[in-house]
N, C-alpha and C positions, 0 to 999 in steps of 0.2 A: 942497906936500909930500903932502898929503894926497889929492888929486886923482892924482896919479902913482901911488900907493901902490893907488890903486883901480883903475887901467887895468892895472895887471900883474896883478892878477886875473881881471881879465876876459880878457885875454888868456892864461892858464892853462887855464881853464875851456874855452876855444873848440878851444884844441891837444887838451886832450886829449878831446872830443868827436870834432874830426878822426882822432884815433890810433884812441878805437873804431869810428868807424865805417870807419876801414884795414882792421882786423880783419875786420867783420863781414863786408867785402868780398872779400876773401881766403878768408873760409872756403866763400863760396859757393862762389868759382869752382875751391876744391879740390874739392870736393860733385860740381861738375859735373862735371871733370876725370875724376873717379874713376868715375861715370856712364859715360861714352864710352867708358873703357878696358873695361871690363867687356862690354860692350856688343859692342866691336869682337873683343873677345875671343871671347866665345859663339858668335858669326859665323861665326869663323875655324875655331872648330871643328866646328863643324857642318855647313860648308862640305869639312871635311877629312874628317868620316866619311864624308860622301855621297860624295865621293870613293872611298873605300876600300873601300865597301860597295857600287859602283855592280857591278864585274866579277862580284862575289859574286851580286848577284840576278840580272845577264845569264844566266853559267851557270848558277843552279838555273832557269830558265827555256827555256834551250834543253835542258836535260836532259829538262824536261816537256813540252818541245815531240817530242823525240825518241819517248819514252816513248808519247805519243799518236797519232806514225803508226803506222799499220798495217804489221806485219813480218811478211813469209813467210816459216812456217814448215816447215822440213822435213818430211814425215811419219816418223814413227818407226816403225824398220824391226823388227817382230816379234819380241818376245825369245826368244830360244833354249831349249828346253826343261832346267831345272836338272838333270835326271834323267837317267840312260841308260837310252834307250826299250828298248835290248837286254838289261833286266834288268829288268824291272816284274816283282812277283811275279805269280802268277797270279790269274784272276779269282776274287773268291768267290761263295758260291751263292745263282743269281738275278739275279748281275750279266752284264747284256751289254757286248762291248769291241768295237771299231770302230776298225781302224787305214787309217790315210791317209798314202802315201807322199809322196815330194819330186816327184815329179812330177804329182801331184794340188794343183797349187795354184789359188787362188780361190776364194770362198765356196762351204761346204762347203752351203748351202740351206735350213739351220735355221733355225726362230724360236723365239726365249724368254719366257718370261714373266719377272716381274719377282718379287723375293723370294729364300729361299734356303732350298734349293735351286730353281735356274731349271727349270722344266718345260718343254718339248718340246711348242710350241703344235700346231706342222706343218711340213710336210718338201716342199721346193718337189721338184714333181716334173721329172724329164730332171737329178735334182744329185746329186752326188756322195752327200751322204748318204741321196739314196733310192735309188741304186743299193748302196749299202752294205747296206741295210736297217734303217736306223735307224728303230724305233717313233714313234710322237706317244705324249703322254701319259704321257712318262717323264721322270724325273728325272735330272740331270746329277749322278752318283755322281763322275766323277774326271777330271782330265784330264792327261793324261802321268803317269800313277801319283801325282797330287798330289788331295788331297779337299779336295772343294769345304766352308768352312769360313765365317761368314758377315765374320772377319775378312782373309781373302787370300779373297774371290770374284773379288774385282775383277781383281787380279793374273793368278789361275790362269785367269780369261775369254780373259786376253789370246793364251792360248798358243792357241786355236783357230784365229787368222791364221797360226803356224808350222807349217812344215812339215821332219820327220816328226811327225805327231800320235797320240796315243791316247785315246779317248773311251770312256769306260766310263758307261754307263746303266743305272739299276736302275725297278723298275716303283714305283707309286706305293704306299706302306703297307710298303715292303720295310724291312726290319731287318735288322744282322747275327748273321750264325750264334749267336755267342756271345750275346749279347740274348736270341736266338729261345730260344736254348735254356735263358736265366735265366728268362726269360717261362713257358717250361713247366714247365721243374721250379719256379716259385713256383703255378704252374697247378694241376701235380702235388700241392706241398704245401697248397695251397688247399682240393683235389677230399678231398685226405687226412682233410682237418680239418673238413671239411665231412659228408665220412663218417662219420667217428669222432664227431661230433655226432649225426647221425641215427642212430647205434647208439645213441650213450645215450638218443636222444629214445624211440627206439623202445621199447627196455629201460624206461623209463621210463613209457610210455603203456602197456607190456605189463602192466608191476606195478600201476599203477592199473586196470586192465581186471581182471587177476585181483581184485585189494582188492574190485574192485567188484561183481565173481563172489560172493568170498565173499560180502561183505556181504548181496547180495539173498538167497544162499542163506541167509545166517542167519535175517534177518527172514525168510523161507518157512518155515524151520523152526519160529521163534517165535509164526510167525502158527500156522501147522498147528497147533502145540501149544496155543494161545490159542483156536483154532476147538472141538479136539477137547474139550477142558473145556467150554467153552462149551455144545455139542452134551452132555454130559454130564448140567452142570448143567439145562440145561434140560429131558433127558428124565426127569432122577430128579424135579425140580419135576412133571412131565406126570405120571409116576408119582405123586407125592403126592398131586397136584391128583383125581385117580381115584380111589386110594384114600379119600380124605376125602369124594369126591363120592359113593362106595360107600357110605361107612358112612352119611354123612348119608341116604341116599336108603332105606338099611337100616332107620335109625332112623323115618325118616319111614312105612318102609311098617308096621315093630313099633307107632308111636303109630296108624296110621291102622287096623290091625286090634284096637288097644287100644280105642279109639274104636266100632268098629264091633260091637265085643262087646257094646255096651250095648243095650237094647233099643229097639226103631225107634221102641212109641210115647213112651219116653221124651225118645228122640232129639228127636221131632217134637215134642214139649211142649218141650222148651230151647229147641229152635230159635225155636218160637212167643214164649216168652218172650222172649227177646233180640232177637228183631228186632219185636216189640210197641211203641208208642209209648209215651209218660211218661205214667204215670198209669189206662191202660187194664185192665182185669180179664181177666185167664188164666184158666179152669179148665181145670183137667186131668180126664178120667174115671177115675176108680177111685181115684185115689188122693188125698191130701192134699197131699202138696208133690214137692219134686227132691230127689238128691242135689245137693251143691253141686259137685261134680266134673262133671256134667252143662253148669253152665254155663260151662263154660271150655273148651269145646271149640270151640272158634272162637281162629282165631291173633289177632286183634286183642283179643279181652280177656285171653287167658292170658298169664299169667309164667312159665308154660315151654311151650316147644311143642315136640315132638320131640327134647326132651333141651336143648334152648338156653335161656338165658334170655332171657326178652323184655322192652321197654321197658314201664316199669310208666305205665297209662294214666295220661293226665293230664298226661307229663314226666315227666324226671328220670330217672337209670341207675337200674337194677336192685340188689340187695346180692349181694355179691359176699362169699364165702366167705374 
């Protein structure tokens, strides 16, 4: 019993090992399954856009194949002038016009320079526009009554291959009238204002030229006046100086015949005296001594000589009253 009991175990156990590993087998081969579908799928479509897309890249291809040959092109036949040449107004002044009929066709024999306005390098000669008389060294003013502008040049160039044409050319520096004539009357007002400056400069330098008239005249007069004092003082000084040199010389001649009043041989006894050495023996004849006024007659020992007082020997001022 026991033995049987344990073989349907084991026979449990092996079943259901076999069932999982059914499972595990089955899940593979959906894995895989699902793999290949996918797969086949992608394919199919990518197979279907190339498809779809193949006509698309043919034509943009022959388009750029087209695109790349070379197409003859027509030339483009002269445009017609927008204007009626039989109403241009007339020239203005300084400008030259140049008209060329329909039976003048063919290069008219210009060259241009390059910029705007185009200038008029040179004029081929046996051509139309040196039979016209078209200048070198002028400027492309108009062409069919249209001005040359530097945004339509290109346009308005073209109408020179038409024909009827009109070519107006002005010389180089040209301006118009109205210009010209802003140009002088601001000229005018310029010269005006310019003048009426140099009036006031002038008026101006005239007023400082008189200021400066007077002024010198003044100082001439202040000097004159400052001279003639001058000359004044200085002659009444020459005057004093005379007069004092007078009286002094007066005084001197009154002390020198005061002097000379005394008798000689007195005279000659003081003299003796005072120019005698220290200590030496004078006599005098006849008499006993001097007056004392005697020995002061000599300027180096008097205390007045001629009315002046003199410096009292030895140093020291005199006294003074």
């Amino acid at each position: 019993m026991g033995k049987k009991r344990k073989d349907s175990d084991d026979d449990k156990k092996k079943k259901k090992k076999d069932k999982d590993k059914k499972k595990k087998d089955k899940k593979k081969k959906d894995k895989k399954k699902s793999k290949k579908a996918k797969k086949s799928s992608s394919d199919s479509s990518d197979s279907t856009s190339e498809e779809a897309e193949a006509p698309k890249v043919k034509e943009a291809k022959e388009a750029r194949e087209e695109v790349l040959k070379p197409q003859k092109v027509a030339p483009a036949a002269p445009e017609e002038a927008p204007v009626n040449l039989d109403s241009l107004p007339p020239v203005e002044e300084g400008i030259l016009r140049f008209e060329f009929s329909t039976e003048e066709q063919g290069p008219l024999g210009l060259r241009f320079s390059g910029g705007s306005p185009p200038m008029i390098l040179s004029v081929a000669p046996d051509s139309f526009a040196k039979k016209k008389g078209i200048p070198q060294n002028h400027e492309v003013h108009a062409i069919n009554g249209l001005a040359l502008l530097p945004q339509n040049q290109q346009r308005v160039m073209q109408f020179l291959k038409g024909r009827p044409l009109v070519l107006d050319v002005r010389p180089l520096g040209w301006k118009p009238p109205e210009k010209v004539k802003e140009l002088k009357r601001k000229q005018a007002q310029e010269e005006a204002e310019r003048q009426a400056k140099m009036a006031v400069e002038k008026k101006r330098r005239e007023q400082v030229a008189k200021e400066a008239a007077e002024e010198a005249q003044r100082q001439a007069a202040e000097r004159a006046v400052r001279e003639e004092k001058e000359r004044q003082e200085r002659e009444e000084m020459l005057a004093r100086a005379r007069e004092v040199h007078k009286e002094q010389r007066e005084k001197e001649e009154e002390f020198r015949k005061a002097l000379e009043s005394e008798a000689p041989e007195l005279r000659k006894a003081a003299d003796e005296i005072m120019e005698a050495d220290y200590g030496s023996e004078i006599k005098v004849e006849g008499r006993k001594g001097l007056p004392l006024r005697l020995l002061t007659r000599r300027k180096e020992v008097a205390w007045i000589w001629a009315g002046e007082a003199q410096e009292i020997i030895g140093g020291g001022a005199p006294d003074r009253k």
